[in-house]
C-alpha positions as CSV (number, residue, x, y, z in Angstrom):
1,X,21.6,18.0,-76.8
2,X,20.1,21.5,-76.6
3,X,16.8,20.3,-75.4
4,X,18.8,18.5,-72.6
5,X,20.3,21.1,-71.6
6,X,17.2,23.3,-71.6
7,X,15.8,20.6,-69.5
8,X,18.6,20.9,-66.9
9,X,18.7,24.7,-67.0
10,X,14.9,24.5,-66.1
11,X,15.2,22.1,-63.3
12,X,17.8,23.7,-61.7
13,X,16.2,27.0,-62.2
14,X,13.2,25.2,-60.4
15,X,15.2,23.4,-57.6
16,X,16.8,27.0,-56.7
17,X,13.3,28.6,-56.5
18,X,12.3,25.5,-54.1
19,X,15.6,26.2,-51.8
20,X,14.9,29.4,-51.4
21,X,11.2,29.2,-50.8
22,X,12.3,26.5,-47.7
23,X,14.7,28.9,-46.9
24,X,12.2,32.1,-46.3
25,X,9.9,29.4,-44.3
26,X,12.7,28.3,-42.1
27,X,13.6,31.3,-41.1
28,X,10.3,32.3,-40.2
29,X,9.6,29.5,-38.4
30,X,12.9,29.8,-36.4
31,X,12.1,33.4,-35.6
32,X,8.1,32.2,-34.2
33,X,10.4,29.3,-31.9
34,X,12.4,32.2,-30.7
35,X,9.5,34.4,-30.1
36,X,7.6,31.3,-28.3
37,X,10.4,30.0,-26.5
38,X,11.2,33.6,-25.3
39,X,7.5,33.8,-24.2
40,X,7.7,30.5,-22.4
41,X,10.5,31.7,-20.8
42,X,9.0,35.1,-19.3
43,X,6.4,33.0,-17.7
44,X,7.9,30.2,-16.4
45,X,10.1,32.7,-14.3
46,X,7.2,34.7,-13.4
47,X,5.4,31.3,-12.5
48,X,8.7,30.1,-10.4
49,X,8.5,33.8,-8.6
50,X,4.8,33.3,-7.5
51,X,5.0,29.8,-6.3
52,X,8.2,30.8,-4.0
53,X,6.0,33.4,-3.1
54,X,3.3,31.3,-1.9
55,X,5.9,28.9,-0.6
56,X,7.2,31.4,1.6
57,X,3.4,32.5,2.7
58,X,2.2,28.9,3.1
59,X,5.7,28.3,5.8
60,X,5.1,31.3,7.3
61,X,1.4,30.4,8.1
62,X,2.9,26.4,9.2
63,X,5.1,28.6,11.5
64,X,2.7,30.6,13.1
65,X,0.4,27.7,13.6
66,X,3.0,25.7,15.2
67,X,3.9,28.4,17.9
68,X,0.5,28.6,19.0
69,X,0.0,24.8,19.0
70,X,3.1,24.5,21.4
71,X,1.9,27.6,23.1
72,X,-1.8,25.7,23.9
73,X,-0.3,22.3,24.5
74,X,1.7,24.9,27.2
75,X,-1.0,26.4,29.0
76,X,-2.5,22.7,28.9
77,X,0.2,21.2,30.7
78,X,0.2,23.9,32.9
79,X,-3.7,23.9,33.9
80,X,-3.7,20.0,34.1
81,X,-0.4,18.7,34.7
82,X,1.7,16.6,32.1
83,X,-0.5,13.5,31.0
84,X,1.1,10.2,31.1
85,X,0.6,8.1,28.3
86,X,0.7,4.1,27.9
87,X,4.0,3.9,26.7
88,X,5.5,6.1,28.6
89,X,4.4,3.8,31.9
90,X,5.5,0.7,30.6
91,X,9.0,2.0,29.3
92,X,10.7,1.1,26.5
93,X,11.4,-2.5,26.9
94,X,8.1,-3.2,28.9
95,X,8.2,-2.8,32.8
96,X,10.3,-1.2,34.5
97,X,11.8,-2.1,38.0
98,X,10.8,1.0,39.4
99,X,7.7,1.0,38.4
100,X,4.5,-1.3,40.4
101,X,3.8,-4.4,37.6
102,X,0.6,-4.0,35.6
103,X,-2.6,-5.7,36.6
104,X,-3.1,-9.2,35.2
105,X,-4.8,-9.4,32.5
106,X,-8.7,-10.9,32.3
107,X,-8.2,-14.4,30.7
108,X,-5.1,-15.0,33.4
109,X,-7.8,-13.9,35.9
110,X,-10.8,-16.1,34.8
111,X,-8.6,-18.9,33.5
112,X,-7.4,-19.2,37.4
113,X,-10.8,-18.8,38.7
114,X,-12.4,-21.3,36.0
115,X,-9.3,-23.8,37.0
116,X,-10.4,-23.4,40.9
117,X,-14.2,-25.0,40.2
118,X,-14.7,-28.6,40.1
119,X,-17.2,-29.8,37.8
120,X,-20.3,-31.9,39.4
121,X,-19.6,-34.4,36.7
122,X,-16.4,-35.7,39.0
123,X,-18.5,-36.6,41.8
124,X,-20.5,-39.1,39.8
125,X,-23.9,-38.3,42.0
126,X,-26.2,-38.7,38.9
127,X,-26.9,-41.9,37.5
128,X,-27.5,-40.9,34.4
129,X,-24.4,-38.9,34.0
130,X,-22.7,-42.4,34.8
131,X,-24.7,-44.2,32.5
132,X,-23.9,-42.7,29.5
133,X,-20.2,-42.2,30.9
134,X,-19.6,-46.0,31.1
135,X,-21.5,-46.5,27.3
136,X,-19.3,-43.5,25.7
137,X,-17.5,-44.8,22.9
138,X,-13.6,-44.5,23.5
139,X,-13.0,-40.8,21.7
140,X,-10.9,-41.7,18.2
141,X,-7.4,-40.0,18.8
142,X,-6.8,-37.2,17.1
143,X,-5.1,-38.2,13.5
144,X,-1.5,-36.5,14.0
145,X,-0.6,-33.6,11.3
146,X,0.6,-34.9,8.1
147,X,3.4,-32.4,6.7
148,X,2.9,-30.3,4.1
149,X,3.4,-31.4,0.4
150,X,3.4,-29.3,-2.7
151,X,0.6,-30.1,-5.3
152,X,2.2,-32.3,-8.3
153,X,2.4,-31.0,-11.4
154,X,0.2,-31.8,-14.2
155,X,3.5,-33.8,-16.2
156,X,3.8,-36.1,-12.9
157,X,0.2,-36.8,-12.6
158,X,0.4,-37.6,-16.2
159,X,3.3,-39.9,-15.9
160,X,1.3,-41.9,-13.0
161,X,-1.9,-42.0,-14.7
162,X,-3.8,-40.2,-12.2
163,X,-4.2,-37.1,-14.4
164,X,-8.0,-36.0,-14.9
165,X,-8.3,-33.4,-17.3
166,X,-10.8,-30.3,-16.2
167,X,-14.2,-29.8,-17.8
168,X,-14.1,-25.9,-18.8
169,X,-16.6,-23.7,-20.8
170,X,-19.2,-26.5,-20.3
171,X,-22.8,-25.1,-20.6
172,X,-24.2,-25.4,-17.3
173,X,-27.4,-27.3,-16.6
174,X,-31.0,-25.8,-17.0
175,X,-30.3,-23.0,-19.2
């Protein structure tokens, strides 16, 4: 029973060494946290200052540069009159009434022009145009669309038998 005892007096003796070696090592490493998070701190707030800094700089500059782009676009106007843009001709919802209506556009003006000229073919004064006119073969009539049908999946093409499996990974020929 002594020796047990001994045993336990020497363990604990051990585990209250142990505790308070954790102990000194937690407090020093909560006092290097503190010191690094107070660090952290100090420059973050001296990063925040700069950058509002420079913020402040950078509008100031956007400022400045805006004045004497409206200031230019001024003494443009001024020199050479307001300039009238596309959009600003047709309006917002196209043309307006008050306004002259634009100039047609070049496939109305050809298309009308093209539509005017008779083709020489019409007269039939060539005889060999005529030939081969009366021997044309009647021109097949255009097959009229088919509607649109989604692709049948592999179980249905199964089912009916018309399923071909796909040849994949097959070593192609000559090599």
């Amino acid at each position: 029973m002594k020796q047990g005892l001994a045993k336990k007096t020497l363990s604990d003796k051990q585990f209250g060494k142990r505790q308070v070696r954790a102990a000194r090592i937690r407090l020093v490493r909560d006092a290097q946290l503190e010191a690094l998070s107070k660090a952290f701190d100090i420059q973050k707030q001296a990063l925040d200052q700069r950058q509002a800094q420079e913020i402040a700089a950078q509008k100031m500059e956007w400022k400045a540069l805006s004045i004497e782009r409206k200031r230019l676009w001024a003494q443009w106007e001024a020199e050479f009159g307001p300039r009238q843009t596309q959009r600003q001709a047709q309006g917002s919802s196209g043309q307006s009434d008050t306004q002259a209506p634009s100039p047609a556009r070049p496939r109305q003006t050809f298309a009308d022009k093209a539509a005017a000229k008779k083709p020489r073919a019409s007269t039939g004064d060539s005889p060999v145009k005529r030939k081969f006119e009366d021997n044309a073969a009647p021109k097949p009539a255009p097959d009229p669309e088919k509607p649109w049908r989604q692709r049948r999946t592999a179980a249905e093409r199964k089912a009916d038998g018309s399923y071909k499996p796909r040849q994949r990974n097959r070593p192609k020929p000559g090599l």
